[in-house]
C-alpha positions in Angstrom: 100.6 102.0 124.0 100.0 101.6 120.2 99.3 98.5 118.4 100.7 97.4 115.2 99.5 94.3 113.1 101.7 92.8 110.4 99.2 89.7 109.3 95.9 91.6 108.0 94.8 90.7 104.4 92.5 92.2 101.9 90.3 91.4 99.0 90.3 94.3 96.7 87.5 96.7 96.2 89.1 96.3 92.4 88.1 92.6 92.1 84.9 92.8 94.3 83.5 95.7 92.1 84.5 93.6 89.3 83.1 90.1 89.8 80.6 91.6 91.1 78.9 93.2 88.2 78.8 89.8 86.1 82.5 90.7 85.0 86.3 89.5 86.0 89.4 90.8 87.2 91.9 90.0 85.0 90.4 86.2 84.5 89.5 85.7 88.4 85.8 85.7 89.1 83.7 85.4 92.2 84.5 81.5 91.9 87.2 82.1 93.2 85.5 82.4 96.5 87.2 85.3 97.9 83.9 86.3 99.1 83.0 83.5 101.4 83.8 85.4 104.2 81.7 88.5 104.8 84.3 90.5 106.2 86.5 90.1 103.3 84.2 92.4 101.4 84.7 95.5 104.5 85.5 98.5 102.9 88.4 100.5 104.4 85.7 102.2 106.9 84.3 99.3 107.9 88.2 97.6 108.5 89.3 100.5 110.6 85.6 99.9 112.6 86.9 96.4 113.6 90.2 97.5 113.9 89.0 99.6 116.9 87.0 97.2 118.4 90.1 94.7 118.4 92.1 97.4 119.9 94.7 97.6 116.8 95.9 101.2 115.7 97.9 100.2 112.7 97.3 97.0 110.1 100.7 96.6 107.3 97.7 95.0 104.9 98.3 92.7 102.5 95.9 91.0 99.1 94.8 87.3 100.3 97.1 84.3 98.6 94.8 83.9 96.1 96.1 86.7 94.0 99.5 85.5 94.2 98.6 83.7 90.5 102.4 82.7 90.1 100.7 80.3 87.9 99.6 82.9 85.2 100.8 84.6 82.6 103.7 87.2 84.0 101.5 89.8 82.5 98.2 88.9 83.6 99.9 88.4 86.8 101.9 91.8 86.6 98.4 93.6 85.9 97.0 91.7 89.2 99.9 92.7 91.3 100.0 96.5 90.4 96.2 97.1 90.3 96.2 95.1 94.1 99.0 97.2 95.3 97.8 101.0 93.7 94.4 100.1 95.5 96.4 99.6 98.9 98.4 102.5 98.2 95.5 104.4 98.3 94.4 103.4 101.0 97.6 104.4 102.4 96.7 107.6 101.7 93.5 108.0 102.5 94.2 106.8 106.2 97.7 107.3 107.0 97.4 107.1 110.7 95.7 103.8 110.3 97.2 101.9 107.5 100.2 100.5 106.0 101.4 97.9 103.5 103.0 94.9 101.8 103.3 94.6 97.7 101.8 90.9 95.9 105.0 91.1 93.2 104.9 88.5 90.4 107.3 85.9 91.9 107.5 83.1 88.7 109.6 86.1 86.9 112.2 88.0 89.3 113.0 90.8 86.8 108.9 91.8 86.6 109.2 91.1 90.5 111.9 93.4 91.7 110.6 95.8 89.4 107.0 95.9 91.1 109.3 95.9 94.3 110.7 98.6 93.6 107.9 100.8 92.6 105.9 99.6 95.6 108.5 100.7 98.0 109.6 103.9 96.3 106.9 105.3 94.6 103.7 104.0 96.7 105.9 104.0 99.7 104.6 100.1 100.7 107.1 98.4 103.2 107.9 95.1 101.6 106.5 92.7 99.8 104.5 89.2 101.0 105.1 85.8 98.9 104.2 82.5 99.3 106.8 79.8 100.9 107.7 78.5 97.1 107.4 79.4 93.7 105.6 76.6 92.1 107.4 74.1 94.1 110.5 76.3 93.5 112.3 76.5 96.7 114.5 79.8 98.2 117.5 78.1 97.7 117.5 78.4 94.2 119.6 80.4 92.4 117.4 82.2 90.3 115.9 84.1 93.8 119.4 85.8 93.9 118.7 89.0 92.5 115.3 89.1 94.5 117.0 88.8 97.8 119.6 91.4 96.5 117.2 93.9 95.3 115.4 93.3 98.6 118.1 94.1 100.6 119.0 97.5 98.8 115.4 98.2 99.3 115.4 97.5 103.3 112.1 95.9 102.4 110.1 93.6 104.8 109.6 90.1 103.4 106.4 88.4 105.0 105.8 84.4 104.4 102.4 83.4 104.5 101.5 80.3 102.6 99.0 79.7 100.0 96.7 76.9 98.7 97.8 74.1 98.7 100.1 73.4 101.4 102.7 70.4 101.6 100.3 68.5 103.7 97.6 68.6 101.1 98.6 65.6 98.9 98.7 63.2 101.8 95.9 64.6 103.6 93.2 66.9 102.4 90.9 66.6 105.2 89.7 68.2 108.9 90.8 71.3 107.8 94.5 70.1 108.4 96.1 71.6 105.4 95.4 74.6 107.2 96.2 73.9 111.1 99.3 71.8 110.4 100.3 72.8 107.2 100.9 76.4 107.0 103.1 75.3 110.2 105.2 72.5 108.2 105.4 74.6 105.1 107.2 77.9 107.1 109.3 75.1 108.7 110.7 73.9 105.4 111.2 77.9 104.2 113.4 78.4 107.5 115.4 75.3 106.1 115.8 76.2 102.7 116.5 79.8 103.4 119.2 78.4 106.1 121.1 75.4 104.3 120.8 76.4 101.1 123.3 79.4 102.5 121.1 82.1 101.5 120.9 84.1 104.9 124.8 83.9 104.4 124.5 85.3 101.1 122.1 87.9 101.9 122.7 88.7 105.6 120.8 91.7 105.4 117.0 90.2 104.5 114.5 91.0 106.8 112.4 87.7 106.2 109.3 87.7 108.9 107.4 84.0 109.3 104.0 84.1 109.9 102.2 81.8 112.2 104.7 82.1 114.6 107.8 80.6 112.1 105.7 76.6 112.4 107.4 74.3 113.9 110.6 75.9 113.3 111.7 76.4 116.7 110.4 73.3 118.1 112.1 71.2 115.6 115.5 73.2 115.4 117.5 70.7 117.6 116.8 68.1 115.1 117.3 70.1 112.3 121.4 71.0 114.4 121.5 67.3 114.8 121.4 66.4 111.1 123.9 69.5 110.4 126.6 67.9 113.0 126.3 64.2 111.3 125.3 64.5 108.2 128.2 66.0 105.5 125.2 67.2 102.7 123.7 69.8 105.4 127.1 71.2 105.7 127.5 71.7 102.0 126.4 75.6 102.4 126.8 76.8 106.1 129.3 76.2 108.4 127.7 77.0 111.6 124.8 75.1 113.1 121.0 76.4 112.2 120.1 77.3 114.9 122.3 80.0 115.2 120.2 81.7 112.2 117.2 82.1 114.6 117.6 85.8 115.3 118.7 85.8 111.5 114.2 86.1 110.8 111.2 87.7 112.4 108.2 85.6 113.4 104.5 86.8 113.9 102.7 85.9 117.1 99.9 83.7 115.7 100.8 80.4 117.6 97.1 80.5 118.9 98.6 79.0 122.5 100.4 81.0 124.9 103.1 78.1 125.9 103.7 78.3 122.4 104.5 82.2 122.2 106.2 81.9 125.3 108.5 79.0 124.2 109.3 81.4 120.7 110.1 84.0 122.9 112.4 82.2 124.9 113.9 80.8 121.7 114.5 83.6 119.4 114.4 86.7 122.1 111.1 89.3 122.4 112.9 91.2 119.9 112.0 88.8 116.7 108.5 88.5 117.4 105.8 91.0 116.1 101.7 91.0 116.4 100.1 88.7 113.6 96.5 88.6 113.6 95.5 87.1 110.4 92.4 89.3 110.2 89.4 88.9 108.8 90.6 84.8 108.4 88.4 82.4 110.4 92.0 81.4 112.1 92.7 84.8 113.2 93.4 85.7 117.0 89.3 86.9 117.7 90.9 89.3 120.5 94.4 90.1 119.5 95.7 92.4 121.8 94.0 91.4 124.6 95.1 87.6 123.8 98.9 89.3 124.4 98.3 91.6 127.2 96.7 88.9 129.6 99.5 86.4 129.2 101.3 85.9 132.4 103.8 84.6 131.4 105.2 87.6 129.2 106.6 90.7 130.9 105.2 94.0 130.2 108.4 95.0 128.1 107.9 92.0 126.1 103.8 92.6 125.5 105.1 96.3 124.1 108.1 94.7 121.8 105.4 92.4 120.1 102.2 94.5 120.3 104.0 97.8 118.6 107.9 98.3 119.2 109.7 96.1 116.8 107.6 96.9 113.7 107.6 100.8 114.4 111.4 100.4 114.3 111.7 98.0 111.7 108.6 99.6 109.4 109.1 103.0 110.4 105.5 103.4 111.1 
């Protein structure tokens, strides 16, 4: 049985070698604190060590939010987003069997972004791209995504949603580590919504959109979410079918961290929508991934293999 791991970032060997010699990559230094964590330091030899001691075959890696830098200058940014992806492409390369990935694309210009897209996906041969749940505060709704999500569709390419710093909980409360623990959760639960009523799944019916952590508290609040859609006339402006019928419309890593949780996911959106998350090297990751799934009582063996490996070696053609 293989294993496949969608949710496994990276600091570049490109910044580290920078910043690291009393320089800067592209205007990031080592204050940024991408070095906090040891691990985020791992060259690819030392990844692939831990990667066999977690029992994981294949990680789709992606650059950790901070290089998202939808905040900079579209070419600083551009230059950030091409060096980050060439140095995963090599990777690629250099360890086929082991190693796949997702493209950082500057988001706060969609031409720049479907163009780093597109060479990601057809020249690197990366599967998709990861972005943040808004584009400084710009929602999915929004019209100017349009030729993102169309481009994305041509492309087949895999869009993961991770969240970066800071999250909507942040403002109200920036304490106990709860940006993190509740906040990635309410921030992929307001991406579902905007993706749904603002009609884009009906636009674009083709977007593979995969939301990490398990997709929040998505499916736990969806019957609310239908409730407001049968009473309220503005949630109808867009769709004309209740949300929850767009569950099986997205993909959603396993990261829930509690196996009621995955369980009640599974139940909600079918075996067939969830794929392994890890969040390696994170201090939130799953410590023992795969074991973590193949103990669970509660999921069949069928439904272990779907999440562990199956659905991403379909959808990712890995």
């Amino acid at each position: 049985m293989r294993t496949i791991d969608i949710h496994a970032h990276l600091t570049p060997q490109c910044f580290q070698n920078a910043v690291l010699n009393g320089g800067d990559f592209h205007g990031m230094t080592s204050a940024s604190g991408e070095l906090f964590n040891p691990r985020n330091a791992w060259t690819p030899d030392q990844r692939i060590a831990d990667m066999d001691s977690l029992g994981i075959d294949v990680q789709v890696v992606t650059t950790n939010v901070s290089f998202y830098n939808y905040d900079k200058d579209i070419a600083v940014a551009t230059s950030i987003a091409r060096d980050c992806n060439d140095e995963i492409a090599q990777m690629m390369k250099d360890y086929p069997d082991r190693l796949s990935g997702l493209a950082n694309v500057p988001m706060q210009d969609i031409d720049a972004a479907v163009a780093e897209m597109e060479r990601a996906m057809t020249q690197l041969g990366m599967k998709g791209v990861m972005i943040n749940d808004h584009i400084n505060d710009v929602t999915f709704d929004d019209e100017r995504f349009y030729p993102f999500w169309k481009a994305a569709e041509e492309l087949g390419a895999f869009i993961l949603i991770h969240q970066s710093r800071p999250t909507v909980v942040t403002p109200r409360l920036d304490r106990y580590h709860l940006p993190n623990s509740i906040g990635n959760l309410t921030d992929r639960a307001i991406t579902f919504a905007t993706f749904v009523f603002g009609g884009v799944m009906d636009k674009f019916p083709d977007l593979r959109v995969c939301l990490c952590h398990g997709g929040g508290y998505t499916c736990f609040g969806i019957g609310r979410m239908d409730r407001g859609w049968e009473v309220r006339p503005e949630a109808k402006v867009n769709i004309s079918k209740p949300p929850s019928e767009y569950l099986r419309s997205f993909y959603y890593d396993c990261l829930t961290h509690s196996e009621p949780a995955l369980r009640y996911l599974v139940d909600t959106v079918g075996a067939d929508r969830v794929v392994l998350g890890t969040d390696w090297p994170a201090d939130m990751m799953l410590d023992w991934p795969v074991a973590w799934v193949l103990r669970m009582e509660s999921l069949s063996q069928e439904e272990k293999e779907l999440i562990l490996w199956k659905n991403l070696e379909e959808l990712l053609g890995i």
